[in-house]
mmCIF file of the N, C-alpha and C atoms, coordinates in Angstrom:
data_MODEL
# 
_entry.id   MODEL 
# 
loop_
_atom_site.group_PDB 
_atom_site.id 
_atom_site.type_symbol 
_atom_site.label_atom_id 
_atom_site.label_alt_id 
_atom_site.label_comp_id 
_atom_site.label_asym_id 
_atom_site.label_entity_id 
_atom_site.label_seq_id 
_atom_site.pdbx_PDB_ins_code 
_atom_site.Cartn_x 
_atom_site.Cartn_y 
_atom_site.Cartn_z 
_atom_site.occupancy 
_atom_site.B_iso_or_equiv 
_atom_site.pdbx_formal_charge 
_atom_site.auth_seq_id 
_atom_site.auth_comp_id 
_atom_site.auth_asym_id 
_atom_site.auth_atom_id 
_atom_site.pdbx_PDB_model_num 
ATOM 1   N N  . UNK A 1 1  ? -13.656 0.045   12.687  1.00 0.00 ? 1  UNK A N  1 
ATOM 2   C CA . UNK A 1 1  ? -14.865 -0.159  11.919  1.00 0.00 ? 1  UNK A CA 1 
ATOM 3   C C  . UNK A 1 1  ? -15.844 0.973   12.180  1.00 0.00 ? 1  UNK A C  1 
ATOM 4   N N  . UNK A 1 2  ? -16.231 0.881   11.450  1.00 0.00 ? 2  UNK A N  1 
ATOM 5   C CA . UNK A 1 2  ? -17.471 2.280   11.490  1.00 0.00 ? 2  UNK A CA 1 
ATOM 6   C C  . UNK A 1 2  ? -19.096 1.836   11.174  1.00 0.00 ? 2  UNK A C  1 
ATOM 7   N N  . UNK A 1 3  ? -19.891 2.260   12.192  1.00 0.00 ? 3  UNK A N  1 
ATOM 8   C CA . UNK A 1 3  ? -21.275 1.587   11.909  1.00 0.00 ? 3  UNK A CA 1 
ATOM 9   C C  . UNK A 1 3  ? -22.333 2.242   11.752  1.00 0.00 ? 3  UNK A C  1 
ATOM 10  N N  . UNK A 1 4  ? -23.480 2.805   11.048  1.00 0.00 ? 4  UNK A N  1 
ATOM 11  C CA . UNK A 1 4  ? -23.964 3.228   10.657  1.00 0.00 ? 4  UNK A CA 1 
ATOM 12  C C  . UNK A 1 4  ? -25.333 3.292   11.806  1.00 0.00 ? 4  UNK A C  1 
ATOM 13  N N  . UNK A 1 5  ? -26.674 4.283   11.870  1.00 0.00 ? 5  UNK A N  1 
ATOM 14  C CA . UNK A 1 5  ? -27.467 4.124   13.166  1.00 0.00 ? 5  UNK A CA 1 
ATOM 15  C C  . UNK A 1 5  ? -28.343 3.142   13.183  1.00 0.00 ? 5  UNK A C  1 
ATOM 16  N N  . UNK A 1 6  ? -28.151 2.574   12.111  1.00 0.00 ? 6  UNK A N  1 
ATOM 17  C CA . UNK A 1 6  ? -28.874 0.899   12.407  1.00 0.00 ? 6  UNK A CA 1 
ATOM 18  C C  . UNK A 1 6  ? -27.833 -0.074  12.904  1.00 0.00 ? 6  UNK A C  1 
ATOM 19  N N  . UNK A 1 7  ? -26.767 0.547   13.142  1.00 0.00 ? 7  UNK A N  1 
ATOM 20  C CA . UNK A 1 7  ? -25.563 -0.915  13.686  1.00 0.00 ? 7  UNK A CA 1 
ATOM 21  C C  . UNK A 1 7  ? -25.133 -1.481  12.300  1.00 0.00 ? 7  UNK A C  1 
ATOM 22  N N  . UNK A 1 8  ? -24.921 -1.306  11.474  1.00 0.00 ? 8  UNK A N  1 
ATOM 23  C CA . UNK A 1 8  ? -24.289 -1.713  9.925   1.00 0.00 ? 8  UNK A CA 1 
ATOM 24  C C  . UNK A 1 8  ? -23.142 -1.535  9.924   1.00 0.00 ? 8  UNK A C  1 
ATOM 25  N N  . UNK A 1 9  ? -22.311 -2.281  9.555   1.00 0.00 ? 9  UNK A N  1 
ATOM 26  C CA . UNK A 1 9  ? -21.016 -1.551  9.796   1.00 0.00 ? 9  UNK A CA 1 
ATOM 27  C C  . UNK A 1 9  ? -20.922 -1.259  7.929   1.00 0.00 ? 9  UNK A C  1 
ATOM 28  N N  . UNK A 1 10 ? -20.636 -0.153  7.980   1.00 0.00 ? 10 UNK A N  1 
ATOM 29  C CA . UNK A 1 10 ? -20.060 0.604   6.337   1.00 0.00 ? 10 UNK A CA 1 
ATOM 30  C C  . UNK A 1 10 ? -18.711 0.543   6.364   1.00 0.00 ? 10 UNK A C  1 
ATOM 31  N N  . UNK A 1 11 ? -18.526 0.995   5.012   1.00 0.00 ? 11 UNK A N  1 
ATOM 32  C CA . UNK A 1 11 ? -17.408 0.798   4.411   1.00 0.00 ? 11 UNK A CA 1 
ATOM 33  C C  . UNK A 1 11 ? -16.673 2.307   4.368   1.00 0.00 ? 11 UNK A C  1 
ATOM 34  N N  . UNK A 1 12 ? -15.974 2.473   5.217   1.00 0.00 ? 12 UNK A N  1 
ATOM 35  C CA . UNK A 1 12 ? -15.069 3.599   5.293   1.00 0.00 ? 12 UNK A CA 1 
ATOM 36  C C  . UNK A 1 12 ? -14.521 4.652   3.845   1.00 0.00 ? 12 UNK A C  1 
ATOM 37  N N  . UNK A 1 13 ? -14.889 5.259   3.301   1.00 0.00 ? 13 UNK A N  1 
ATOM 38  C CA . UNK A 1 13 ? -14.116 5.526   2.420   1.00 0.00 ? 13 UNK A CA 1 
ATOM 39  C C  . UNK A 1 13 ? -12.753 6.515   2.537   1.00 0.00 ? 13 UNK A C  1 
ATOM 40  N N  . UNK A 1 14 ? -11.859 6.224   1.903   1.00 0.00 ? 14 UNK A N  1 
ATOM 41  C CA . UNK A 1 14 ? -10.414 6.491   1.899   1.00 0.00 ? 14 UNK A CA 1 
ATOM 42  C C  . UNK A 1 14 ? -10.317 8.173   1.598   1.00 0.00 ? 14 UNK A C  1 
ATOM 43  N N  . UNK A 1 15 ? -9.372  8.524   3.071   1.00 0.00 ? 15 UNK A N  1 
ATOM 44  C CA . UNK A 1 15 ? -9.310  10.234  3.311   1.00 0.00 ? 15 UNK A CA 1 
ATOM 45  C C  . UNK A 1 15 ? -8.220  10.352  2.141   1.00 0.00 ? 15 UNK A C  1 
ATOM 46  N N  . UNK A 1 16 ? -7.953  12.079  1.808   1.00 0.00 ? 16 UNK A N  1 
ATOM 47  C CA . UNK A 1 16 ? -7.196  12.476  1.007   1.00 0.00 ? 16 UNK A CA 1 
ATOM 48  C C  . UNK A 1 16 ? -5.843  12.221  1.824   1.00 0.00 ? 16 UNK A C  1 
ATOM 49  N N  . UNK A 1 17 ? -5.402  12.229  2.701   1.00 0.00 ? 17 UNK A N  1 
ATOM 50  C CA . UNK A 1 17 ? -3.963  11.713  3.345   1.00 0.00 ? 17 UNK A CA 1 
ATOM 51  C C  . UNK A 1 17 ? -4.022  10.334  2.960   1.00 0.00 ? 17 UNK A C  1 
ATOM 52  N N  . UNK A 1 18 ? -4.790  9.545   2.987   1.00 0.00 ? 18 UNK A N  1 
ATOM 53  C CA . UNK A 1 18 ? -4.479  7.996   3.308   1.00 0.00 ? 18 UNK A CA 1 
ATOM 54  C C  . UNK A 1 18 ? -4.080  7.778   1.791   1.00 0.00 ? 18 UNK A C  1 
ATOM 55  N N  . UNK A 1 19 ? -4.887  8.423   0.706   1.00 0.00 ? 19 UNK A N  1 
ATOM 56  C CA . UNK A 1 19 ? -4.555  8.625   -0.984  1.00 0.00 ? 19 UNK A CA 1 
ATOM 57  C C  . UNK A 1 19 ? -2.948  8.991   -1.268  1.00 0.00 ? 19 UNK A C  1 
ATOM 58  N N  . UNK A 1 20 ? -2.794  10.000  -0.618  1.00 0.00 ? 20 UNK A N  1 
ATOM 59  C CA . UNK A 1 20 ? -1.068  10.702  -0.790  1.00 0.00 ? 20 UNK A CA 1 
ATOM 60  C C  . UNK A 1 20 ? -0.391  9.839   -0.047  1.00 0.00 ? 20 UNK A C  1 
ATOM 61  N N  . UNK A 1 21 ? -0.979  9.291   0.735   1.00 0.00 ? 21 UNK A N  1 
ATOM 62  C CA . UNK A 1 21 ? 0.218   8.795   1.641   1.00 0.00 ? 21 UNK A CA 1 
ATOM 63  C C  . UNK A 1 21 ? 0.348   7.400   0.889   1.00 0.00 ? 21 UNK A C  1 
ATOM 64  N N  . UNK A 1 22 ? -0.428  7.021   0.352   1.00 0.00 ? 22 UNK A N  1 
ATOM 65  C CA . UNK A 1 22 ? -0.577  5.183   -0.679  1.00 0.00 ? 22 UNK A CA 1 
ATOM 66  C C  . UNK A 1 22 ? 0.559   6.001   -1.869  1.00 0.00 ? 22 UNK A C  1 
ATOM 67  N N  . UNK A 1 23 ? 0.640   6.786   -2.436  1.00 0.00 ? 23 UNK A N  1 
ATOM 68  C CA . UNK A 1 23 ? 0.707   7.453   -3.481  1.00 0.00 ? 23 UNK A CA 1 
ATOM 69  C C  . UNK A 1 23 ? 2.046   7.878   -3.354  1.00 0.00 ? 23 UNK A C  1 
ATOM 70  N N  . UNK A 1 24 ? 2.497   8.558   -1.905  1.00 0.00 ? 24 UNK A N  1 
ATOM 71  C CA . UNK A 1 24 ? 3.917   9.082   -2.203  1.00 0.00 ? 24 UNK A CA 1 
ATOM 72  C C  . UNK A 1 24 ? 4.674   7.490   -2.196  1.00 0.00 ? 24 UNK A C  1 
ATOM 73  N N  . UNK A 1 25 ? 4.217   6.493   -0.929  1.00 0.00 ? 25 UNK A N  1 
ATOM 74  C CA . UNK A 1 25 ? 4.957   5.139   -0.868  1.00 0.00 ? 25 UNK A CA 1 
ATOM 75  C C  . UNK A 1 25 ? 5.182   4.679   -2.033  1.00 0.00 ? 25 UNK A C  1 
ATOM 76  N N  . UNK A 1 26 ? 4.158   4.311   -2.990  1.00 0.00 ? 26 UNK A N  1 
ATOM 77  C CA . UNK A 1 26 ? 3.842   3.372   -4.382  1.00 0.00 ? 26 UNK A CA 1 
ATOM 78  C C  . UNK A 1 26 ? 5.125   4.224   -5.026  1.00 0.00 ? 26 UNK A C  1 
ATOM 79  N N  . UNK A 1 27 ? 5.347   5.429   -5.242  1.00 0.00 ? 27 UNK A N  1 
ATOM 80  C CA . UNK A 1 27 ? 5.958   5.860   -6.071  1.00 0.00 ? 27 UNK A CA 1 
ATOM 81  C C  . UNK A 1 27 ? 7.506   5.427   -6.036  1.00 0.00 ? 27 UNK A C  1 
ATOM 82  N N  . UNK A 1 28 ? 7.536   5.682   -4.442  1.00 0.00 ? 28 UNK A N  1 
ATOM 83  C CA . UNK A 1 28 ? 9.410   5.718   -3.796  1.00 0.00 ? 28 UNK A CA 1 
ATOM 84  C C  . UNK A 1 28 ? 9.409   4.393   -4.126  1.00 0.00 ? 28 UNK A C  1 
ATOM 85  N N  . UNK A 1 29 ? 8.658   3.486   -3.866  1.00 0.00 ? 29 UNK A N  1 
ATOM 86  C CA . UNK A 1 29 ? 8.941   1.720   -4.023  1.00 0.00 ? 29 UNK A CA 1 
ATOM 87  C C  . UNK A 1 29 ? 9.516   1.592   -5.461  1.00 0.00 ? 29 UNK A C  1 
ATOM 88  N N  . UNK A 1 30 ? 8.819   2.015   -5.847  1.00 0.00 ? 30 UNK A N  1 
ATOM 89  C CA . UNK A 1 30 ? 8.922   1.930   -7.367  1.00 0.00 ? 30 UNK A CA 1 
ATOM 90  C C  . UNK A 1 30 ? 10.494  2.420   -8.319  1.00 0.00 ? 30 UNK A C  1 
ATOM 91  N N  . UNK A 1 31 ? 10.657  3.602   -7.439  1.00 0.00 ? 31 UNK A N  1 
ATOM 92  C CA . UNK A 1 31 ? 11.955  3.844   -7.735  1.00 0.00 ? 31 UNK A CA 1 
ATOM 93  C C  . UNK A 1 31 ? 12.767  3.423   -7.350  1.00 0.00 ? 31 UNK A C  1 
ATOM 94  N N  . UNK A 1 32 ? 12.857  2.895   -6.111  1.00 0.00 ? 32 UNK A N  1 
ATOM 95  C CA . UNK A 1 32 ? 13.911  2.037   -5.382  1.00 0.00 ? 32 UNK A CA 1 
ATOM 96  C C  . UNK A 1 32 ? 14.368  0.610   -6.234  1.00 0.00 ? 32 UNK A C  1 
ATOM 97  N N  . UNK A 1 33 ? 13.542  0.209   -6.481  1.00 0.00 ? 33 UNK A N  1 
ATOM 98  C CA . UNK A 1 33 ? 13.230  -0.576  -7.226  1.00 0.00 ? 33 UNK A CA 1 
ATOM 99  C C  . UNK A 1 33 ? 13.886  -0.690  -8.483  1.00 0.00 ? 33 UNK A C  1 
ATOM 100 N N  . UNK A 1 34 ? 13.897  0.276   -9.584  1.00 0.00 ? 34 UNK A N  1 
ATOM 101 C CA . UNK A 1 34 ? 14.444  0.563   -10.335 1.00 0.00 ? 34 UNK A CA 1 
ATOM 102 C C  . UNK A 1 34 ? 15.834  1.055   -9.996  1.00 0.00 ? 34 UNK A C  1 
ATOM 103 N N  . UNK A 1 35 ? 16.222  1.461   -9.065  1.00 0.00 ? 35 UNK A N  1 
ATOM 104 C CA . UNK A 1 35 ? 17.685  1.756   -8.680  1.00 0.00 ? 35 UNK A CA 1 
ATOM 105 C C  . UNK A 1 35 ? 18.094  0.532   -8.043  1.00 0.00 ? 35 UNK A C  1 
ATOM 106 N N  . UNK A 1 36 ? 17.327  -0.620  -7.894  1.00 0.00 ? 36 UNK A N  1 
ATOM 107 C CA . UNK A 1 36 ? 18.191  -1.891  -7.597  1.00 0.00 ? 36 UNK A CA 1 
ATOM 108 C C  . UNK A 1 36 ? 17.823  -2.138  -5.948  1.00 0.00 ? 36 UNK A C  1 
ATOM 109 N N  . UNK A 1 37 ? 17.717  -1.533  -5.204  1.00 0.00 ? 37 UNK A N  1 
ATOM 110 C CA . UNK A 1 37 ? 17.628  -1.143  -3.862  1.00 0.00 ? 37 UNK A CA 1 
ATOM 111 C C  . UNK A 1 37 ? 16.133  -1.833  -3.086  1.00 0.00 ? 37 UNK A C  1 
ATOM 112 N N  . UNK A 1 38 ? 16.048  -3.433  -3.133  1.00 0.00 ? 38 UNK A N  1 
ATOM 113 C CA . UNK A 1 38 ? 15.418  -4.005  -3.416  1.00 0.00 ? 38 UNK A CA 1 
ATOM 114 C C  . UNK A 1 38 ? 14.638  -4.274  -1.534  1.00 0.00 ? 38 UNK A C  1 
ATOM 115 N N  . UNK A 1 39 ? 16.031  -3.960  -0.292  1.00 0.00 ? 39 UNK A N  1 
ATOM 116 C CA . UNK A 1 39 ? 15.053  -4.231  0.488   1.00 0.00 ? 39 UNK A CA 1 
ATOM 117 C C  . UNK A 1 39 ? 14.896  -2.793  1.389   1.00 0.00 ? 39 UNK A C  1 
ATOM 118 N N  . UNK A 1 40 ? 15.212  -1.621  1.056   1.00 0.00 ? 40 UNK A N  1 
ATOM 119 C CA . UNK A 1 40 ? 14.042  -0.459  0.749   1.00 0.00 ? 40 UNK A CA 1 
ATOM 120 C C  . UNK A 1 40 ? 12.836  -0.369  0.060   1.00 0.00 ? 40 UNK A C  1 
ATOM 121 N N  . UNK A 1 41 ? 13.275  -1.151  -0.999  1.00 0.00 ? 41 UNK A N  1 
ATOM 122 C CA . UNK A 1 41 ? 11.688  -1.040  -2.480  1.00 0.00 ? 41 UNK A CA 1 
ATOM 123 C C  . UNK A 1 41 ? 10.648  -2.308  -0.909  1.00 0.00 ? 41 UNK A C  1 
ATOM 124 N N  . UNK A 1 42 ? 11.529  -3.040  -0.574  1.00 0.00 ? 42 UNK A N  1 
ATOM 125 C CA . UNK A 1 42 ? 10.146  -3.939  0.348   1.00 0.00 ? 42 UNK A CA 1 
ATOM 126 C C  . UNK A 1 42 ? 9.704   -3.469  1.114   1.00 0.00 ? 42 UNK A C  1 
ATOM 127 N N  . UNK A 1 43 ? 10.487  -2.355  1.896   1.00 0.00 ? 43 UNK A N  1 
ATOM 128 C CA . UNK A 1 43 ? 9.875   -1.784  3.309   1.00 0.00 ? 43 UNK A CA 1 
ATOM 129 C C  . UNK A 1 43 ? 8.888   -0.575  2.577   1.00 0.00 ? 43 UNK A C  1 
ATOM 130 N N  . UNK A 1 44 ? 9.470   -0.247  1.310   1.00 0.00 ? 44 UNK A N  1 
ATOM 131 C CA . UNK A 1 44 ? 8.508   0.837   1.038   1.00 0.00 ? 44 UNK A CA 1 
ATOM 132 C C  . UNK A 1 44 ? 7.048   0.537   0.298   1.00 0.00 ? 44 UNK A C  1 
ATOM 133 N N  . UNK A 1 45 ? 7.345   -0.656  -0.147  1.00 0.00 ? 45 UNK A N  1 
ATOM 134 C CA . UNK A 1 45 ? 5.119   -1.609  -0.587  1.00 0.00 ? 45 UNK A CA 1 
ATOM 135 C C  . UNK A 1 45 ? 4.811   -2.191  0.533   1.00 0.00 ? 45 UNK A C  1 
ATOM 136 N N  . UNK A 1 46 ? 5.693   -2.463  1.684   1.00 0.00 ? 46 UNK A N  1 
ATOM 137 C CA . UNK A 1 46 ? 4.668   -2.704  3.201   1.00 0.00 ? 46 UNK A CA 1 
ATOM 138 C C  . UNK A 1 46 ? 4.124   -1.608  3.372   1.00 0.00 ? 46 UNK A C  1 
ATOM 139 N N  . UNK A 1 47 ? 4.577   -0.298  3.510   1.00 0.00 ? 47 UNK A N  1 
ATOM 140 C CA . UNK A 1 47 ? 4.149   0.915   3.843   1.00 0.00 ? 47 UNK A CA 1 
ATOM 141 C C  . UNK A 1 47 ? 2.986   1.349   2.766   1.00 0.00 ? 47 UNK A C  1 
ATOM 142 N N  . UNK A 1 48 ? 2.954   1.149   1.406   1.00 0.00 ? 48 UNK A N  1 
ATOM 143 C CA . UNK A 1 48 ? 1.787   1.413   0.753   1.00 0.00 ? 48 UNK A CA 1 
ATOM 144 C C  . UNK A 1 48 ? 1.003   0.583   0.917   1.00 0.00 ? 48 UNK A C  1 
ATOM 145 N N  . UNK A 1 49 ? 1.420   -0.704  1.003   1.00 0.00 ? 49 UNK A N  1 
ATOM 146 C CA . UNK A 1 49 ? 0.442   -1.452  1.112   1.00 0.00 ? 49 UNK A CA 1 
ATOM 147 C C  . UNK A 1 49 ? -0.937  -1.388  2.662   1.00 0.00 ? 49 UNK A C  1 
ATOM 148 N N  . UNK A 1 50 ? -0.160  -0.809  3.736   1.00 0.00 ? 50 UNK A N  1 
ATOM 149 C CA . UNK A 1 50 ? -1.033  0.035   4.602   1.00 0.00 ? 50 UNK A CA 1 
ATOM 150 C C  . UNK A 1 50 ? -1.567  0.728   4.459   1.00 0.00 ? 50 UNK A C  1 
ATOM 151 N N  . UNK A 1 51 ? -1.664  1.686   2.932   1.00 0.00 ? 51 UNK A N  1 
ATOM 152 C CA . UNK A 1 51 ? -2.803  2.533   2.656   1.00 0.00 ? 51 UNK A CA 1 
ATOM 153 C C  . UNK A 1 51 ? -3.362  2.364   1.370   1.00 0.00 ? 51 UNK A C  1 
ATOM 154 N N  . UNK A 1 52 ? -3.487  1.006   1.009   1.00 0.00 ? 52 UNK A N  1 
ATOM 155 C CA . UNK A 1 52 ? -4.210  0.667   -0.068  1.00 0.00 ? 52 UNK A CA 1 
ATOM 156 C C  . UNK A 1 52 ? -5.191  0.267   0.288   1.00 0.00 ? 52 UNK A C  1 
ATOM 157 N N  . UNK A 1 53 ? -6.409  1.144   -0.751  1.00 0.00 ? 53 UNK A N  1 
ATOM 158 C CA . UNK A 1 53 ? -7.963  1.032   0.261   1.00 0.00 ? 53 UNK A CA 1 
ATOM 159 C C  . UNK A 1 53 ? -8.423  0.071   -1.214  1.00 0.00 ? 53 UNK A C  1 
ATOM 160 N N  . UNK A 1 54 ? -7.809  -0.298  -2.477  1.00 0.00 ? 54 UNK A N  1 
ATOM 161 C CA . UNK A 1 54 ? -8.457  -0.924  -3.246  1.00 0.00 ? 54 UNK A CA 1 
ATOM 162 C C  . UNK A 1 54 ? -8.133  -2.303  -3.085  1.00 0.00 ? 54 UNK A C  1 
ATOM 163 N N  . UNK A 1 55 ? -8.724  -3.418  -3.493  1.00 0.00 ? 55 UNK A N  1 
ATOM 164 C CA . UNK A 1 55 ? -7.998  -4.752  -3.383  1.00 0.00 ? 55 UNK A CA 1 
ATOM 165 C C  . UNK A 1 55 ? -6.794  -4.868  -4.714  1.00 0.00 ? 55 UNK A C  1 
ATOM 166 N N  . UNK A 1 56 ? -7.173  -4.105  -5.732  1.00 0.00 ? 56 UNK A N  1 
ATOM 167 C CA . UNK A 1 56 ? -5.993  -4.553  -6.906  1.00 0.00 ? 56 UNK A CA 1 
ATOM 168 C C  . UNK A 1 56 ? -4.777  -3.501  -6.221  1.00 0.00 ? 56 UNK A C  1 
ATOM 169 N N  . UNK A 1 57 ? -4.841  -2.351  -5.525  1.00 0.00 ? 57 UNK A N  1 
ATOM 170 C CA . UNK A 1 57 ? -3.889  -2.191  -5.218  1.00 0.00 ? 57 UNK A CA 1 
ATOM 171 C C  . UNK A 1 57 ? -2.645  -2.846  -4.213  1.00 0.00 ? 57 UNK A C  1 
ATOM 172 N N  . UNK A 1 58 ? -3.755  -3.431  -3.222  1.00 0.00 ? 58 UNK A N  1 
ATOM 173 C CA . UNK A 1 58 ? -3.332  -4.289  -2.438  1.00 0.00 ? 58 UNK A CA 1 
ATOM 174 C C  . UNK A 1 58 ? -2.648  -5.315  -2.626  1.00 0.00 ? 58 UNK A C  1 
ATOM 175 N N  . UNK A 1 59 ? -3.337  -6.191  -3.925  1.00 0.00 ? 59 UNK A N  1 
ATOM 176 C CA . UNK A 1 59 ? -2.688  -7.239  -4.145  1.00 0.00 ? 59 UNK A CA 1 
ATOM 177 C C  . UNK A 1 59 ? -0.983  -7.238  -5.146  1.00 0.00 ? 59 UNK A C  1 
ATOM 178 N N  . UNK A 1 60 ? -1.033  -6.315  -5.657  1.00 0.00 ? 60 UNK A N  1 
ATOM 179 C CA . UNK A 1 60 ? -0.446  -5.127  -6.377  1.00 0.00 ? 60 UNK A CA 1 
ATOM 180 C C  . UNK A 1 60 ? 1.223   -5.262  -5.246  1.00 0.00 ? 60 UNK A C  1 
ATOM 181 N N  . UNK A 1 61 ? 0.777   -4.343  -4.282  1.00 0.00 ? 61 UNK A N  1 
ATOM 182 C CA . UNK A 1 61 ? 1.786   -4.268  -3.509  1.00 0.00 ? 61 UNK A CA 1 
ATOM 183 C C  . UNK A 1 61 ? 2.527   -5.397  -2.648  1.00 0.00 ? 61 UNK A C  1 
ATOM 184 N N  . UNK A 1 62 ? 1.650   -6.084  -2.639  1.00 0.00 ? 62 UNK A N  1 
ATOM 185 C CA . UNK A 1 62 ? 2.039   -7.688  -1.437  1.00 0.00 ? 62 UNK A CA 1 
ATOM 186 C C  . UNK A 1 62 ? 3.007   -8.333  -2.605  1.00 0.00 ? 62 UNK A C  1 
ATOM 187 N N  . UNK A 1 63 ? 2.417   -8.526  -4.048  1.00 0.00 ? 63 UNK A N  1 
ATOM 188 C CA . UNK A 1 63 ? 3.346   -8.819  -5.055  1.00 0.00 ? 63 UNK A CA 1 
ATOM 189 C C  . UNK A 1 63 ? 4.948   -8.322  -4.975  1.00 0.00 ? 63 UNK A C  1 
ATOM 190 N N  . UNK A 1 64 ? 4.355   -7.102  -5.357  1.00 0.00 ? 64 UNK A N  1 
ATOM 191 C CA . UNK A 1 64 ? 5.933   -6.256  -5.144  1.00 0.00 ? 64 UNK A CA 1 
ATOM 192 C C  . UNK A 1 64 ? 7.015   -6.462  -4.022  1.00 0.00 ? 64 UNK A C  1 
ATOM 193 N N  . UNK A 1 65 ? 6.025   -6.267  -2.921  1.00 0.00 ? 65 UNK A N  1 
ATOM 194 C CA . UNK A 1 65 ? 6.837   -6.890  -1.694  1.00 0.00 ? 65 UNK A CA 1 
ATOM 195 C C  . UNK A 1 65 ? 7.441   -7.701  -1.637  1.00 0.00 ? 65 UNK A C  1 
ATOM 196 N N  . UNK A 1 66 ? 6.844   -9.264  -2.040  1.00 0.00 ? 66 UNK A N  1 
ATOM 197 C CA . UNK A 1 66 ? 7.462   -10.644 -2.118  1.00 0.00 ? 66 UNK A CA 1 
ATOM 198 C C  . UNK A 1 66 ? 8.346   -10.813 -3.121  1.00 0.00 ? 66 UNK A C  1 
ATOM 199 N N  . UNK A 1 67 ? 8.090   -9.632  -4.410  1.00 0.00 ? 67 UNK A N  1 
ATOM 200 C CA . UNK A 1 67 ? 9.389   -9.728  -5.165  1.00 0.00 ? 67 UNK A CA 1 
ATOM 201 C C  . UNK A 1 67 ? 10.609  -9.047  -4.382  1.00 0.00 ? 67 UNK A C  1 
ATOM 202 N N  . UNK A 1 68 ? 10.589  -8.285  -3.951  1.00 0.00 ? 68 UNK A N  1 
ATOM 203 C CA . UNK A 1 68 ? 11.698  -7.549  -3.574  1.00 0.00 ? 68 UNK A CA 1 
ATOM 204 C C  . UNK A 1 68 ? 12.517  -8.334  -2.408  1.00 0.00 ? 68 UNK A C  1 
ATOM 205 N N  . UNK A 1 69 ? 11.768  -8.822  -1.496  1.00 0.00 ? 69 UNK A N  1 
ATOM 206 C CA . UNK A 1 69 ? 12.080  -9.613  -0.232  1.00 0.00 ? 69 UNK A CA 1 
ATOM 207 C C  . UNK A 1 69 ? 12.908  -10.770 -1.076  1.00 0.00 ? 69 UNK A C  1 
ATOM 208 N N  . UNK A 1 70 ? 12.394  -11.288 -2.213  1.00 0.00 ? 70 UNK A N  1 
ATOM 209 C CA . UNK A 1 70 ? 13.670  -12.208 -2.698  1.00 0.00 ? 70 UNK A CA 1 
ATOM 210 C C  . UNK A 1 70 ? 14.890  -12.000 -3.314  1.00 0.00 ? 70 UNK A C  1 
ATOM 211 N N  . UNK A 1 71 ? 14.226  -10.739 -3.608  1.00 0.00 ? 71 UNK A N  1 
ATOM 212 C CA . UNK A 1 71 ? 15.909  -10.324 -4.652  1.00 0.00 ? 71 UNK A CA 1 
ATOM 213 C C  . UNK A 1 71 ? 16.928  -9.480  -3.237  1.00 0.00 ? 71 UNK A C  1 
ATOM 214 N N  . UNK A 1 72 ? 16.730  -9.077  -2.206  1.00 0.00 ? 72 UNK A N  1 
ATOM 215 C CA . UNK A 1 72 ? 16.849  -8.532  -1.283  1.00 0.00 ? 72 UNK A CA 1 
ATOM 216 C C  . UNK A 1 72 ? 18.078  -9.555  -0.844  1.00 0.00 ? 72 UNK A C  1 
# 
């Protein structure tokens, strides 16, 4: 957490790695995915889902996840 000099805690905003790194995951999931490869596509939206700084992305990926974990 990060707090501001009144003791506030703010809201972090998301570095250019944490962006590429949401960004290269989302993508590979996605393809895995489409190649059938369903519990790679899960390990790979846990991993984006660790650098999703939005909530629709977030919720986005936990989706994906729980799809894949069943077809898996």
């Amino acid at each position: 957490m990060c707090f501001n000099h009144k003791g506030k805690e703010m809201k972090k905003k998301p570095n250019a790695l944490q962006r590429e790194r949401f960004k290269y995951f989302s993508e590979l999931a996605s393809e895995l995915e489409r190649e059938g490869k369903y519990l790679q596509a899960s390990d790979a939206w846990d991993k984006a889902l660790k650098f999703a700084t939005n909530p629709l992305n977030q919720k986005w990926c936990e989706s994906r996840y729980e799809f894949c974990e069943k077809r898996a």
